[in-house]
VOGU-3710 file (C-alpha; in Angstrom, 3 decimals, decimal comma):
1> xxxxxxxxxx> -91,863/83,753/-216,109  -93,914/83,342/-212,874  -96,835/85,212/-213,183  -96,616/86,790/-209,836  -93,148/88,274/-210,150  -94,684/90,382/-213,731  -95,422/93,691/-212,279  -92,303/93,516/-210,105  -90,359/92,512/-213,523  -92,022/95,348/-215,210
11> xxxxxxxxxx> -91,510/98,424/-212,613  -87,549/97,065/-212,691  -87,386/97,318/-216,008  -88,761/100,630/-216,329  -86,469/101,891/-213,574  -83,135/99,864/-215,045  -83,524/101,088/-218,631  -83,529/104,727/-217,474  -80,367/103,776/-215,119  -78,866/102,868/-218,466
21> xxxxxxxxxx> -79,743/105,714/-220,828  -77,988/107,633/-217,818  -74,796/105,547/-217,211  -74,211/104,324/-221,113  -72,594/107,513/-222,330  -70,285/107,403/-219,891  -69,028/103,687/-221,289  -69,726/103,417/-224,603  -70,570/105,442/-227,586  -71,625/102,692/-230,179
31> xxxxxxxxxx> -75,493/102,930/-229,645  -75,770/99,239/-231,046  -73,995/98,495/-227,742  -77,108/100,127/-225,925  -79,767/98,018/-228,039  -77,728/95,026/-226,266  -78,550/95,965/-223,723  -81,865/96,545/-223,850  -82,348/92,509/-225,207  -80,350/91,573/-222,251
41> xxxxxxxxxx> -83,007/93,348/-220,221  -85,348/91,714/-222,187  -83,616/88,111/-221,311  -83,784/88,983/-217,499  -87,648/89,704/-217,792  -88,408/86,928/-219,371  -86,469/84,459/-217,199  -87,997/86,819/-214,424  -85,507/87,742/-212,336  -84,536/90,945/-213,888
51> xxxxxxxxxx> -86,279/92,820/-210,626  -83,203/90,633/-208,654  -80,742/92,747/-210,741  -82,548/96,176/-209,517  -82,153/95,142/-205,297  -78,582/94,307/-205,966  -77,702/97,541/-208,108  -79,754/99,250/-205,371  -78,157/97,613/-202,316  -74,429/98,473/-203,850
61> xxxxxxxxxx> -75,750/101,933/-204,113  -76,885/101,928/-200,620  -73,189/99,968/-199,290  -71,287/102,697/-200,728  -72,486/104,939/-197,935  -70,902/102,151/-195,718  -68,061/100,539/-197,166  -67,843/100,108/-200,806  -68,764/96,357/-202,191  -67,839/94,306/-205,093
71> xxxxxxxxxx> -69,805/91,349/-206,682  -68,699/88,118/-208,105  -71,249/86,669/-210,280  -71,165/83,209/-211,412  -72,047/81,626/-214,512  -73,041/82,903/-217,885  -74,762/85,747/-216,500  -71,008/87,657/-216,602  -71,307/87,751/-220,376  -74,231/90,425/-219,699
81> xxxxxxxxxx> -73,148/94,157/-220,569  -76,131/95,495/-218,910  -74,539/94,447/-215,126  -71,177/95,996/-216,512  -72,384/99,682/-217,709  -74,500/99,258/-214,131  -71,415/98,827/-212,367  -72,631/95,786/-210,411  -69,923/93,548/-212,393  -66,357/94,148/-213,147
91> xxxxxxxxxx> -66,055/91,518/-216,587  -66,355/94,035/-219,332  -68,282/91,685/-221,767  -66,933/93,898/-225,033  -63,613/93,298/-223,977  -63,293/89,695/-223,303  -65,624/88,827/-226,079  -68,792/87,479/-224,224  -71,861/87,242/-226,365  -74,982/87,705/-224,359
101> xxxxxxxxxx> -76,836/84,782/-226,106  -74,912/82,233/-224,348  -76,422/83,342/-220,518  -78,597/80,796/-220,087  -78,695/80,806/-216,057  -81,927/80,406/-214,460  -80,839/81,682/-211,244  -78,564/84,070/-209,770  -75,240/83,340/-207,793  -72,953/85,918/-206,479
111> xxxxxxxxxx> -70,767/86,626/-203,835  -70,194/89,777/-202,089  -67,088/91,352/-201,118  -67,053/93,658/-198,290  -70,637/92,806/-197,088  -72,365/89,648/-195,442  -75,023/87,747/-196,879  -77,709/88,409/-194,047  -76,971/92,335/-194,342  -78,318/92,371/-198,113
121> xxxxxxxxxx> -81,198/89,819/-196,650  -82,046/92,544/-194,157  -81,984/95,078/-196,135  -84,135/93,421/-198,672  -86,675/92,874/-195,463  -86,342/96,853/-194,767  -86,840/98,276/-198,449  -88,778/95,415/-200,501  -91,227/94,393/-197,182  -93,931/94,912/-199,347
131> xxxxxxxxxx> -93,244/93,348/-202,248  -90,213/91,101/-201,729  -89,577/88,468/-199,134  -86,496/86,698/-198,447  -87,525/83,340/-196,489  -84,878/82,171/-193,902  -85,212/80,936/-190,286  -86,501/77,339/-188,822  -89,777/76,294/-190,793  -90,431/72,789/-189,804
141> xxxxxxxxxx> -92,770/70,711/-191,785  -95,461/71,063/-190,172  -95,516/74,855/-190,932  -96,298/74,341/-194,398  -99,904/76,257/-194,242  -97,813/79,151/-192,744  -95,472/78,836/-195,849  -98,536/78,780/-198,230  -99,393/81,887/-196,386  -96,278/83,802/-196,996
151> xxxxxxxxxx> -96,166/82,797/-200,764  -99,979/83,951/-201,562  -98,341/87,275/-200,146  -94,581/87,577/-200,798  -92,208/86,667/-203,606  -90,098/84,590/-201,842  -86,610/83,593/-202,248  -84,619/80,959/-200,575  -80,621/82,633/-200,273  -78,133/79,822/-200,415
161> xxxxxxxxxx> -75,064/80,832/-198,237  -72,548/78,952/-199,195  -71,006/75,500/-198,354  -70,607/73,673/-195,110  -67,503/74,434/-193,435  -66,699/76,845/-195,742  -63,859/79,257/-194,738  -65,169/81,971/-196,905  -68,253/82,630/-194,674  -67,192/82,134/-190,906
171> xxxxxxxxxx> -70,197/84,178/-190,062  -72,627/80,766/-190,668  -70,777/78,817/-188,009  -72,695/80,859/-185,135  -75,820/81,620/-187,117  -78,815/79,936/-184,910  -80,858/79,020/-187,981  -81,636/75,570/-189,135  -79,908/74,685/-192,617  -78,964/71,935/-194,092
181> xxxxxxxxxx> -75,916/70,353/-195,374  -75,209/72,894/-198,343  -76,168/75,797/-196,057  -79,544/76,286/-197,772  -81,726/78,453/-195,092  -84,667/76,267/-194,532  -88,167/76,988/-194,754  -89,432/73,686/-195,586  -87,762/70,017/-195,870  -87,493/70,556/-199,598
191> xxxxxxxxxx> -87,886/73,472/-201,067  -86,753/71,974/-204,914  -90,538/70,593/-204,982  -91,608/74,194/-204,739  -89,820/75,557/-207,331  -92,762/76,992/-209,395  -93,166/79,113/-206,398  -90,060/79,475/-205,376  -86,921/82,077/-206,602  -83,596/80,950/-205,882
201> xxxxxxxxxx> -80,803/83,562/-205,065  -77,065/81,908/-204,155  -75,218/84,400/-201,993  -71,863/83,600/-200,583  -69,200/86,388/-199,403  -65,125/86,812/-200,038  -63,018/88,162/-198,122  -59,932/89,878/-199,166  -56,672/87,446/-198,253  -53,807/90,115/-199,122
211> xxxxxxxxxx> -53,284/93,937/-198,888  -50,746/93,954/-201,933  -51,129/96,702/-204,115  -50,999/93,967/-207,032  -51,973/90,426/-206,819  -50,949/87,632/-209,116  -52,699/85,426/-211,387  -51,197/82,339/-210,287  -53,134/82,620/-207,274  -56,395/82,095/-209,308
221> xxxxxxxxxx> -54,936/78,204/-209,379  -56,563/76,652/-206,442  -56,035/73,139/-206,662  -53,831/70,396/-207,790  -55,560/69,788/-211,127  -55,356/73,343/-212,577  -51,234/74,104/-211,053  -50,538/70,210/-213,133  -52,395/72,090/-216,153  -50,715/75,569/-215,879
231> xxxxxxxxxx> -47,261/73,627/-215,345  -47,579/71,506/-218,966  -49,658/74,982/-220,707  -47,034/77,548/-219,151  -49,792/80,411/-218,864  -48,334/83,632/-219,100  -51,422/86,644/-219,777  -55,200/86,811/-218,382  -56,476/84,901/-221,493  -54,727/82,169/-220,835
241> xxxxxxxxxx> -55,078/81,968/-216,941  -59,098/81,880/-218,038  -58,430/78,823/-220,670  -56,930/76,833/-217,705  -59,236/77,933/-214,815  -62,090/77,483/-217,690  -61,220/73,538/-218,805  -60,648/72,466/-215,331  -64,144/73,008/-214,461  -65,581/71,386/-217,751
251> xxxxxxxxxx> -66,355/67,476/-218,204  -64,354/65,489/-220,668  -63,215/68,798/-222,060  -59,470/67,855/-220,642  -59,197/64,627/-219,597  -59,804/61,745/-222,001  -60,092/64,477/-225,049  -57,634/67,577/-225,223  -55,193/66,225/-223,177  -54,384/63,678/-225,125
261> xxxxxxxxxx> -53,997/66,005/-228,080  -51,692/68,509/-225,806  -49,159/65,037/-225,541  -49,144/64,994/-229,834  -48,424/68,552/-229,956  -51,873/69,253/-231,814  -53,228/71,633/-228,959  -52,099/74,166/-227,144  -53,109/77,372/-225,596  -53,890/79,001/-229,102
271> xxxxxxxxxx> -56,452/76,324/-230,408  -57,553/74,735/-226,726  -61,193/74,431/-226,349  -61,510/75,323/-223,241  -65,225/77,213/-222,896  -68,310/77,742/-224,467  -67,057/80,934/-226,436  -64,284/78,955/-227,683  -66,731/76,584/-230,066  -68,677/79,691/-230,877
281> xxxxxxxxxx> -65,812/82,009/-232,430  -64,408/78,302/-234,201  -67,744/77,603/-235,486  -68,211/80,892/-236,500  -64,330/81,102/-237,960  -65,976/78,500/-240,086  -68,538/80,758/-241,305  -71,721/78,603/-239,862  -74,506/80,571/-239,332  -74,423/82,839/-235,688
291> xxxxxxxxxx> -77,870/81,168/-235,270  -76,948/78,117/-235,813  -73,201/78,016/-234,447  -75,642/79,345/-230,874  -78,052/75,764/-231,121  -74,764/73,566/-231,440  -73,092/75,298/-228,662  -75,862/74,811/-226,637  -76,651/71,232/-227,464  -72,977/70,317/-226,676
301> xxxxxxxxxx> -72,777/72,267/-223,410  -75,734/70,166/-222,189  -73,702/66,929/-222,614  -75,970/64,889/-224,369  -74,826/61,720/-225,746  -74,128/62,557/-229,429  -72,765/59,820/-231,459  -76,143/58,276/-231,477  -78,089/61,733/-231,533  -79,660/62,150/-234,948
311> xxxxxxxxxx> -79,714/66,191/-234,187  -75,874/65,465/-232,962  -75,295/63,776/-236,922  -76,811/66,653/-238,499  -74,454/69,219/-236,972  -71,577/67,154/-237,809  -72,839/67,312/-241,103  -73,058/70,953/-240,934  -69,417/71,378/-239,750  -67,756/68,900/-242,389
321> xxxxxxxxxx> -69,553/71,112/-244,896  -68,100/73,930/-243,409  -64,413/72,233/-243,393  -64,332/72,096/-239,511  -60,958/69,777/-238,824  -61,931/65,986/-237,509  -60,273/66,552/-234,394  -62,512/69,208/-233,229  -65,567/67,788/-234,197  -64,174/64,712/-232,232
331> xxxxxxxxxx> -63,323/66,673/-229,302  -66,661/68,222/-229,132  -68,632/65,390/-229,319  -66,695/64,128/-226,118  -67,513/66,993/-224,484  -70,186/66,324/-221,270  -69,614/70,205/-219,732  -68,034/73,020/-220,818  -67,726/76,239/-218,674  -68,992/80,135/-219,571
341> xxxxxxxxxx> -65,651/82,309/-220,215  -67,150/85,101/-218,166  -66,920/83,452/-214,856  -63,317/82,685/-215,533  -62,348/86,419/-216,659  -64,269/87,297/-213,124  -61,893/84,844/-211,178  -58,811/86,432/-212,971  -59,762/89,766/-212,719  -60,039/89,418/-209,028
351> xxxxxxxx> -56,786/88,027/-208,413  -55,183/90,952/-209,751  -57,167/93,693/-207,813  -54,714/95,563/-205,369  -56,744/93,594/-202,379  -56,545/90,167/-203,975  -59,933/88,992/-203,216  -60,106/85,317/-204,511
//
């Protein structure tokens, strides 16, 4: 963690574990559930961006005056229970099985429903002026001593807006700033060789595309390559609308591996490996150590090139000891990336609020 951001990190934590022992209660009753929490906090610190969870549980608070908001968060940092018992996130990681270990994001991307992305950037100006920056406007190069400046007296983070020409975010098209092609507000020409300095916050916005008092969850199928999936899987309930929207978005987790074990009639929606929680719960069905079912997860979600890994052989030679089938161990070792189950439950989820946001 950036030393700079420690006292902000600390004062948020303070403040977010008594937001908990207040909200919990009215959740949960298992107090090991709470003590989950509390390491989750403990993961945000120490990545040090837990004070970025604190403005956007305090900026929802502060919408709801307006016009109620929802976020979307992307990436592993669904499988957190803290944002859930917050109310900042609608994945309930209890109920869809997410363990908290696997968050392993670095940064936070969300989008916001019923709110634009330079409304929680002024409001961050307005409350945080003092201890919180958001950078965006035209910085040439040559300003770099004025950036210097602002980061010896801010904590500054660069908001990523979405993608150019992006229907969700019409709002960019007139917006007189200077950004470049992935809508990245720019303060300087580069701001990746600042990132010791630098916080990174993605913000993007939805906009609600029905008024039907239920949506449907073929509607979380967005392109070609998931409807050709659904159409040979025949998905029928939420888990199995997340396997397809989850293996689509991996790397040789589908094509050139599963697939070809769909056509043999050796995988279907029961046994498809489709996300990172998927070779947790086998591993662990195959009573390998949490600990150590965690490390191989991780190593294979990094796509590392295994076969001639000598950390790769000596997990294969934990999982033949442990009677794991050939076929999986095969399958995982094709594996280059493999998606978080959380985002995927988020994506369904949405689909099937009365407003249909996705």
């Amino acid at each position: 963690m950036l030393e700079k951001y420690e006292s902000l990190n600390i004062k948020s934590k303070i403040f977010l574990i008594n937001e908990l022992n207040e909200k919990f209660p009215k959740k949960y009753k298992n107090i090991k559930l709470l003590e989950r929490c509390v390491k989750e906090l403990d993961l945000l610190y120490d990545k040090g961006i837990l004070f970025i969870i604190e403005i956007l549980y305090k900026y929802k608070l502060y919408r709801e005056e307006i016009v109620p908001i929802t976020y979307h968060f992307r990436g592993t940092i669904n499988n957190l229970l803290l944002l859930y018992i917050l109310e900042i996130s609608n994945v309930d990681p209890i109920k869809y099985e997410l363990p908290f270990e696997l968050f392993n994001d670095n940064n936070i991307s969300v989008d916001l429903i019923n709110a634009i992305p330079l409304d929680l950037l002024s409001y961050v100006n307005n409350v945080y002026h003092n201890e919180v920056k958001f950078v965006y406007g035209n910085h040439n190069k040559e300003d770099i001593e004025e950036i210097n400046r602002l980061e010896d007296n801010y904590y500054l983070i660069i908001p990523f807006l979405g993608y150019k020409d992006s229907p969700a975010c019409p709002i960019l098209k007139d917006i007189p700033f200077k950004m470049n092609e992935y809508l990245l507000l720019e303060t300087i020409e580069d701001y990746r060789n600042y990132t010791k300095e630098f916080l990174t916050i993605r913000i993007d916005e939805k906009t609600p595309i029905s008024n039907s008092k239920k949506g449907s969850l073929d509607n979380v199928l967005t392109n070609d390559f998931e409807k050709d999936i659904a159409e040979i899987l025949s998905p029928k309930t939420i888990h199995d609308y997340v396997q397809i929207k989850s293996i689509t978005n991996g790397t040789n987790v589908w094509n050139n591996n599963q697939d070809i074990f769909v056509k043999k009639g050796k995988i279907n929606l029961d046994n498809l490996i489709a996300t990172r929680e998927d070779i947790l719960e086998y591993l662990l069905n195959h009573s390998i150590d949490r600990g150590k079912a965690l490390e191989i997860v991780n190593f294979i979600r990094k796509g590392k090139q295994r076969k001639e890994s000598k950390m790769w052989n000596e997990y294969v030679k934990i999982m033949k000891k442990k009677n794991c089938e050939d076929m999986f161990i095969d399958i995982f070792s094709k594996i280059k990336f493999i998606f978080g189950r959380g985002q995927a439950v988020s994506e369904c989820l949405f689909v099937l609020d009365k407003n249909n946001y996705y």
